[in-house]
N, C-alpha and C positions, 0 to 999 in steps of 0.2 A: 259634111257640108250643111248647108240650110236654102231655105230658098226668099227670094227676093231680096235677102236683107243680111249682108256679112259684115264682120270686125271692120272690112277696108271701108265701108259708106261712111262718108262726113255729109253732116246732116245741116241743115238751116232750119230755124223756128220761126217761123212766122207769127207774131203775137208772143216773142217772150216775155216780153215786158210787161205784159198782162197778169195779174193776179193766177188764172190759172196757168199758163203758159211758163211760165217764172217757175212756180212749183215742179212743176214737171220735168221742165229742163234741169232742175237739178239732179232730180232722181233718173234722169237718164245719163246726165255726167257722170254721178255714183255707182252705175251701172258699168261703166267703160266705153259708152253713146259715144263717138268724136260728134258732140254738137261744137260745131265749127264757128256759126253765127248768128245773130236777133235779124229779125226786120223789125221797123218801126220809123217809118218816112219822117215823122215829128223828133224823132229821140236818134237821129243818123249821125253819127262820130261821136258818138257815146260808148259806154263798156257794161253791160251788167257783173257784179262780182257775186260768187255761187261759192259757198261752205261744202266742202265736199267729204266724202269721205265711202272708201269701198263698201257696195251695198250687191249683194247677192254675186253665186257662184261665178267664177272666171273675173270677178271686177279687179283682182288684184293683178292677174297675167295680161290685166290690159293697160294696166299700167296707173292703175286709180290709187292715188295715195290720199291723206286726211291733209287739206288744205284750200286754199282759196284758186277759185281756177276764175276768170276774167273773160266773159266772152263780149268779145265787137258786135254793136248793131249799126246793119247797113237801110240805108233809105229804101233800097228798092233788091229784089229777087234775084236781079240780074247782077246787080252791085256785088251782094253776098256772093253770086255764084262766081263771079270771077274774080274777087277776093281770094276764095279760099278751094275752088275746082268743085265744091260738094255738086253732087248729083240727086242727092234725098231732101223733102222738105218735108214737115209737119205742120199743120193749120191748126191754130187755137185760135183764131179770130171770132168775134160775134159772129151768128146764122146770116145777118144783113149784107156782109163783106164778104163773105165766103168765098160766093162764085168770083169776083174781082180778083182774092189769093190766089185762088186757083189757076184764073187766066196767067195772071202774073208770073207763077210758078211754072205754068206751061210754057209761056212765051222766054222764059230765060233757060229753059231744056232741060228742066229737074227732070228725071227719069221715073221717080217716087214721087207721089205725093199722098200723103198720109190725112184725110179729114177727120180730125176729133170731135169739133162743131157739129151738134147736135141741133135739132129746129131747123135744118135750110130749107127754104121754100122747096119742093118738087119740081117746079119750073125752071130754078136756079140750080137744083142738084142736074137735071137730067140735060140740061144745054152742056152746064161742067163736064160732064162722064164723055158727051158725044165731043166737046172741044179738046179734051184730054185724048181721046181715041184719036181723034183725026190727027196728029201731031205724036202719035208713038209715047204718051206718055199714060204710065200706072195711076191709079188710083185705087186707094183702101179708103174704105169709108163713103160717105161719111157717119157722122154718130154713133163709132166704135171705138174700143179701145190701142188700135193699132196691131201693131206687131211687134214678134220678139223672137229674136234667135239668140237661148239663153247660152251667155257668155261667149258672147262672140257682139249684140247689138239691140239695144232696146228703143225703139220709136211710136210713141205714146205713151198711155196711160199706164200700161201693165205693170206690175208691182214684181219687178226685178227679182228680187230675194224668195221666187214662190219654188221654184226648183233650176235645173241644170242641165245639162246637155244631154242629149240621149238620142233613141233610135224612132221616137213615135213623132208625124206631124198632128198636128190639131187645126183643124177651120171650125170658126161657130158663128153662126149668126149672136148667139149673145153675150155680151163681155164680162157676167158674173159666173155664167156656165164656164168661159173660156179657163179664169181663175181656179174655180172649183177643181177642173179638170186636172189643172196643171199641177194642183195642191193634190189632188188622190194618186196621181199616177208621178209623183215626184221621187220616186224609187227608181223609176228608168227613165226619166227625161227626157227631151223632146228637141229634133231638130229648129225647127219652127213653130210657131202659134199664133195664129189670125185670126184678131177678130174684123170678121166684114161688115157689119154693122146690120141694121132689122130693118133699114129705112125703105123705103119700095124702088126708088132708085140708089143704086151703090155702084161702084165701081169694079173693082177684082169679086167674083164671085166664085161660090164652092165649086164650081167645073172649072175655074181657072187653077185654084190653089191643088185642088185633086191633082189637074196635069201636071205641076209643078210637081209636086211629090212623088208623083210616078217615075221622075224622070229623077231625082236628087239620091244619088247611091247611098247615102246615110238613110234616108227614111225606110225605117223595116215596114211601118204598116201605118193608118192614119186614125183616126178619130174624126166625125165629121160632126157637127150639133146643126141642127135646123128648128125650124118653130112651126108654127100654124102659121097659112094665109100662106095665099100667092106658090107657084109651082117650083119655087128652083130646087125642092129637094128630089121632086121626083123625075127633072130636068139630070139630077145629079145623080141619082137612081140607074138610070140607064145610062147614063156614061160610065158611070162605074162599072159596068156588066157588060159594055162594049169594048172600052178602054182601058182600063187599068187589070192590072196584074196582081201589086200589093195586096192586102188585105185592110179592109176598111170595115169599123163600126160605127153604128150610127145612134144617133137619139134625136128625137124627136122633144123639142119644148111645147107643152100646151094642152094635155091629155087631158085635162077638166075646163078648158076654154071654152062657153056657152056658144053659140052660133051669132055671128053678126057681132060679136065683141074685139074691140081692140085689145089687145093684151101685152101690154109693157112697148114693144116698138109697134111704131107706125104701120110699117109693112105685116103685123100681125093681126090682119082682119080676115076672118074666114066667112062665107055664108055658105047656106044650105048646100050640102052637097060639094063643097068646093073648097080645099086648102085644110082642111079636119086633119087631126094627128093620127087618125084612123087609116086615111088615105096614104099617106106617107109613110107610114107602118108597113101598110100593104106593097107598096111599090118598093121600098127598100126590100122585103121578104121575098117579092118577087124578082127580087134581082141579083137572090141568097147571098144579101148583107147582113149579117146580125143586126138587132135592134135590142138596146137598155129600153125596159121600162121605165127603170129608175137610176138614176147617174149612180150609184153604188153598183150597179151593173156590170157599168164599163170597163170598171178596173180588171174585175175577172172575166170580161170578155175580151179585152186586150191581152191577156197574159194567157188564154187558152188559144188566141190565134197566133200569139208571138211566138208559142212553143212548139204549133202545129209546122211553123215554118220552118224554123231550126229545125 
């Protein structure tokens, strides 16, 4: 299985038509993605047409052949949704429009919604996250790369062709670790892999996708990656040591990050004393979760907990 995100989701793009939204959607088509529809209120009873051709494992058992595939763009969220039933959406809009997507995507009862939009104000992410709560709808992101349950369904950024299905899940707060990850450990594969985004408000976070895994019979054990600044690792720390059963590894981004420095996402600000890779070190050890110093770490400390459990 996988979690949040199976072969059966038909997905809506919001902002296909967009230079990068466009790009994307193809290489989710190529994937075996059922991206099902565009939004674009201006470009409504139009078609984008997408050059396809099977791109990374299982794209061919989903039915992706080398040809031209034709997707509908509807005016408005609700339109697409009742179009075509999808329940998933993905936002490649400008930071400016974001929250508006979202509303939209919420009020027409997408169940997922996926933010690639990077830059959203914090006032416009954190109203989004609490209007998406109140109404029973998901959110990943935003300013992540998505998600991916390889071959089986690709929604974002993630570069499809990096590996294949398997028994490990991954969450990371950052979407070049995320990749990494999935390229070192592409010998056993991965039910799922999220990325949640670094921004200080996000939606789905590492205690939500933990519980997911814990509960998804395919996943044998996870990977979890977090950064400097702000507490959700050691939030994630003791759930882990309360709650889950699996076996989990951990890494820490930011082991030479100076005090009071941003470092790559937003939400990576630490000061004196507070949100250090030291700190999080500590908390995951104290809650005897393995920790990588260095991401060549993981691989063999995934494959000495995978064996311990077999």
């Amino acid at each position: 299985m996988s979690i949040f995100l199976t072969e059966n989701d038909r997905v809506i793009v919001q902002g296909m038509t967009g230079s990068e939204g466009r790009k994307h959607t193809r290489r989710m088509l190529c994937a075996g993605t059922k991206v099902v529809a565009g939004v674009n209120p201006r470009k409504a009873g139009t078609a984008v047409a997408f050059d396809v051709a099977p791109l990374g494992p299982g794209a061919e058992s989903l039915g992706v052949t080398a040809g031209t595939v034709e997707v509908p763009v509807h005016g408005t969220v609700a339109e697409a949704r009742a179009a075509t039933g999808a329940e998933v959406s993905v936002v490649f809009v400008p930071p400016a429009f974001a929250k508006d997507a979202v509303v939209e995507a919420v009020d027409a009862g997408m169940r997922l919604i996926v933010i690639i939009t990077e830059g959203i104000p914090v006032a416009d992410a954190t109203w989004a996250r609490a209007y998406a709560a109140e109404h029973g709808a998901q959110i990943i992101g935003p300013n992540c790369p998505g998600i991916i349950s390889p071959a089986k369904s690709n929604v974002g950024i993630t570069p499809p062709d990096i590996t294949g299905p398997g028994p490990i899940g991954l969450v990371s707060k950052s979407g070049t670790l995320t990749y990494q990850l999935m390229h070192e450990m592409r010998d056993l594969g991965f039910t799922t892999c999220i990325g949640i985004g670094g921004d200080p408000v996000i939606g789905t976070t590492h205690i939500d996708a933990l519980a997911a895994f814990e509960a998804d019979p395919d996943t044998e054990l996870v990977v979890m990656i977090g950064e400097i600044g702000g507490d959700a690792e050691e939030r994630a720390a003791a759930y882990i040591q309360s709650s889950m059963t699996k076996p989990v590894v951990a890494y820490v981004a930011g082991f030479t990050a100076p005090e009071g420095k941003t470092m790559g996402h937003a939400g990576a600000i630490i000061s004196s004393g507070s949100g250090t890779a030291k700190e999080k070190v500590a908390a995951f050890e104290a809650a005897g979760i393995p920790v990588a110093r260095e991401t060549s770490e993981i691989p063999m400390l995934l494959k000495k907990q995978l064996e311990a459990k077999r």
